[in-house]
N, C-alpha and C positions, 0 to 999 in steps of 0.2 A: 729408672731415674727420669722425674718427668717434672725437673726445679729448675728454674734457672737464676742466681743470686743476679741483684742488679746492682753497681755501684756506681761511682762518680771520683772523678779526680778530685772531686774538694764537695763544698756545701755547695744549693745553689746552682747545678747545673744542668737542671732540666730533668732530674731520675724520674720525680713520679710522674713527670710527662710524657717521657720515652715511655716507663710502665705501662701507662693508661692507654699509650696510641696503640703499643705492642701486642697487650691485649684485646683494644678494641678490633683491629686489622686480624687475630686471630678468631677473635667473637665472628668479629663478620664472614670466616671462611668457614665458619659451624663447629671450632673447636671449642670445648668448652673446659675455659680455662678461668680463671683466678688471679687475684693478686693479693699478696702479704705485704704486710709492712713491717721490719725485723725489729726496731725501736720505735716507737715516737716520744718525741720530746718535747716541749712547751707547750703542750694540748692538754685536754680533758674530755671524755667520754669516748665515741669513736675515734680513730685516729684522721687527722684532717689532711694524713696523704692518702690514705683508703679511699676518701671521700672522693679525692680528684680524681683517683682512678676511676671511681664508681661514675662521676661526671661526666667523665672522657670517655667510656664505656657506654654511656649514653641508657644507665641503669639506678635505681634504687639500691639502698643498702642490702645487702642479704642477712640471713638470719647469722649467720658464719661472722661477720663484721658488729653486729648485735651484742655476740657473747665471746667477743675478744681472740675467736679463734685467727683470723685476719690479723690482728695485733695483742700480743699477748702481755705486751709491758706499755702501757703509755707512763710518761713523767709531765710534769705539771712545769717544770723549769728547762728553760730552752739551754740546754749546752748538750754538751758529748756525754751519752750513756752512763757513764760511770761514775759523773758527777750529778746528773740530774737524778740517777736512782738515791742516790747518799744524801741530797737534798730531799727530798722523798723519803729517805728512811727504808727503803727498800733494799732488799738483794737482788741480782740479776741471776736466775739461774738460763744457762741457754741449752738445756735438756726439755724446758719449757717451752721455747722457740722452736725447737727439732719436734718435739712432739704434735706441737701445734700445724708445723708445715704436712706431718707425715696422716694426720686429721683430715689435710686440703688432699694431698694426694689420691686420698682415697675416696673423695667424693668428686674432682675434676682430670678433667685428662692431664692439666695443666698448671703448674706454680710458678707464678713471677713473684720474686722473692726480693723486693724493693730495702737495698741499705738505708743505715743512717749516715750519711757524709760519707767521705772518703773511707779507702781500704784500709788505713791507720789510725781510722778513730775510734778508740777504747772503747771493751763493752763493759771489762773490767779494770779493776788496776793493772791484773797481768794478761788479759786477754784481748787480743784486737779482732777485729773486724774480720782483718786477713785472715786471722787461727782461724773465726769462725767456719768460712769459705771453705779450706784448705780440711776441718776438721770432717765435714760432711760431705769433699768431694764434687761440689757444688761447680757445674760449668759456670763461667762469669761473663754477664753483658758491662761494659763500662765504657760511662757515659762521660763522653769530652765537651767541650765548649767551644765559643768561638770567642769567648771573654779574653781581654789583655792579658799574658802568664800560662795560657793554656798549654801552651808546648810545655817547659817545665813542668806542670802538672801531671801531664798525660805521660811523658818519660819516665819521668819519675814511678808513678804509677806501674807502669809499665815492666819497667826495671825489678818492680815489687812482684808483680805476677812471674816476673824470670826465675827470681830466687826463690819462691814460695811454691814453685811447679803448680802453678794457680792454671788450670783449663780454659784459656779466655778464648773462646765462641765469637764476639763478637764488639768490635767497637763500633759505638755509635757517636758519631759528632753532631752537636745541637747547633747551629746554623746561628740561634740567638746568643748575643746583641744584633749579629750580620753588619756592624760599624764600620770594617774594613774590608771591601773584596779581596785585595796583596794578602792580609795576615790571614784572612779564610783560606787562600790557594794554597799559600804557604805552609799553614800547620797542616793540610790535608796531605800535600807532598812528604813531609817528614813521620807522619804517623803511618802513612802508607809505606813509606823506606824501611820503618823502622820494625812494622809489621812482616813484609816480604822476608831482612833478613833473620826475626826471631820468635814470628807467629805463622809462619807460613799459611795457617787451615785459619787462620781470624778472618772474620769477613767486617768489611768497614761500611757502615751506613751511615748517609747522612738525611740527618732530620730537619726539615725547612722550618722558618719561621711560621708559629701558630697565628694565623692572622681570623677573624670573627668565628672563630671555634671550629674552622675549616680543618680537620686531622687528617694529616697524609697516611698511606698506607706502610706500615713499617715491620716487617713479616721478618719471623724469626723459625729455622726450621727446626721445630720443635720434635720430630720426628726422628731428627739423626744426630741419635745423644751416644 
């Protein structure tokens, strides 16, 4: 197993950032590694979170992002999966997703395997994000904020990976808006609490503010899966 899904407590909090640093930070240590995108929604042609990866990555598209193996469902309408495909007129099969990942496998050391929104956002009418995760075994990076609500989010979340016997590797906290120094200490203390007493082996990163395209280094040990 050489995947690691990424998710987010909500929309919006920095996933294909963390993606793009994760990888890049791996690129530069000579591993050669990848990133998917499991849906995109309100785009057209490649997927425009691929792209930042590719950005952030400090790379051009590859032939792989070309012929949709990097994203194998885009939707035209921005909502949650299950509605943008049915707008679309599409079906979601996620045998297509799994195949597509196991494609990446085989030609990189590595798969960062970027969600859509949170762990509860439908891929189907009956299938979530979580089943997804949960269906393929997938260790999980999930990515917090420093936005207002973030505690709730992250527990919540959290809560989710308890009952799902979700593998979670690693939380990473995204430092942006950084508006409050009290409420950054503070979620940091209760996600750390909360880690110690129900994630023992998570390890918590945190991701500083992107400031003129400067990307911190943000290493994930890809090695001890």
């Amino acid at each position: 197993m050489s995947v690691y899904f990424i998710s987010g407590i909500d929309t919006d909090v920095g996933k294909s950032l963390v993606t793009g640093v994760i990888a890049r930070t791996l690129r530069d240590k000579g591993v050669n590694v990848i990133t998917q995108k499991f849906i995109q929604t309100g785009c057209t042609g490649i997927s425009e979170d691929v792209l930042t990866h590719r950005r952030i990555m400090d790379i051009e598209p590859l032939d792989v992002d070309l012929y949709e193996t990097t994203c194998p469902y885009v939707f035209t309408y921005p909502a949650s999966p299950h509605l943008a495909a049915e707008i679309d007129n599409r079906v979601i099969d996620v045998e297509v997703i799994h195949k597509a990942t196991e494609e990446l496998e085989s030609r990189f050391e590595m798969v960062l395997l970027e969600g859509a929104g949170g762990l509860l956002v439908p891929v189907t009418r009956n299938f979530l994000t979580i089943d997804y995760i949960r269906k393929y075994h997938y260790p999980l990076i999930l990515v917090s904020s420093s936005k207002l609500g973030s505690i709730n989010h992250t527990l919540m979340s959290l809560e989710m990976c308890r009952l799902y016997k979700i593998d979670l590797r690693y939380v990473v906290y995204n430092e942006y808006p950084d508006e409050s120094e009290e409420i950054k200490k503070d979620t940091i203390t209760i996600i750390e609490r909360y880690l110690y007493d129900y994630f023992p082996k998570c390890n918590l990163l945190r991701m500083p503010v992107i400031k003129d395209n400067r990307y911190p280094a943000l290493f994930v040990d890809w090695r001890n899966q």
